[in-house]
C-alpha positions as CSV (number, residue, x, y, z in Angstrom):
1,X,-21.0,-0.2,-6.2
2,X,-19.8,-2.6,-3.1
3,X,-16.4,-3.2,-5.7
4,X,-15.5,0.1,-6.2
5,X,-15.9,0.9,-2.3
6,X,-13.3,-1.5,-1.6
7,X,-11.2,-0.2,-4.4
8,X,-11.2,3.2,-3.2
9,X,-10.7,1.8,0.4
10,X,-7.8,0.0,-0.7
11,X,-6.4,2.9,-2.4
12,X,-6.8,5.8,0.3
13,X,-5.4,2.7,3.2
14,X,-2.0,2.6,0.8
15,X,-1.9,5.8,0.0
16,X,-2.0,6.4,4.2
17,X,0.5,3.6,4.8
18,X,3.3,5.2,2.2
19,X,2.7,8.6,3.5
20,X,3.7,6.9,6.7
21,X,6.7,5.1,5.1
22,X,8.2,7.8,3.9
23,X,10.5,8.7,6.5
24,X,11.5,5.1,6.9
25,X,13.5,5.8,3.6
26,X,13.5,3.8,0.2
27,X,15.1,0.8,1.2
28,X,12.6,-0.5,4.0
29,X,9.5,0.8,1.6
30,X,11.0,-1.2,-1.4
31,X,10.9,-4.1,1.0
32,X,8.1,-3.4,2.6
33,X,6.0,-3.1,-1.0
34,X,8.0,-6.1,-2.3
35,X,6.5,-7.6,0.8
36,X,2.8,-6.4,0.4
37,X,3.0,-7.5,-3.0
38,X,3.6,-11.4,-2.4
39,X,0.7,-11.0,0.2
40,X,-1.6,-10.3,-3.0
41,X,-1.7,-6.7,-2.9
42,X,-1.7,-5.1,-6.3
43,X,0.3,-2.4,-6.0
């Protein structure tokens, strides 16, 4: 139960954080996800 918690945590944060990126426009998300992603994110 505690797993998928922090999966659906983890989902609704990124989901929050690209709704926020979206007016930054694609090429700061790319590099921002591209970012999040080497940090061990899965995306």
């Amino acid at each position: 139960m505690r797993d998928r918690n922090a999966q659906i945590n983890e989902a609704y944060s990124m989901t929050k954080m690209l709704n926020k990126l979206t007016g930054l426009g694609i090429p700061k998300i790319k590099a921002i996800v591209s970012s999040l992603t080497m940090l061990g994110f899965a995306i």
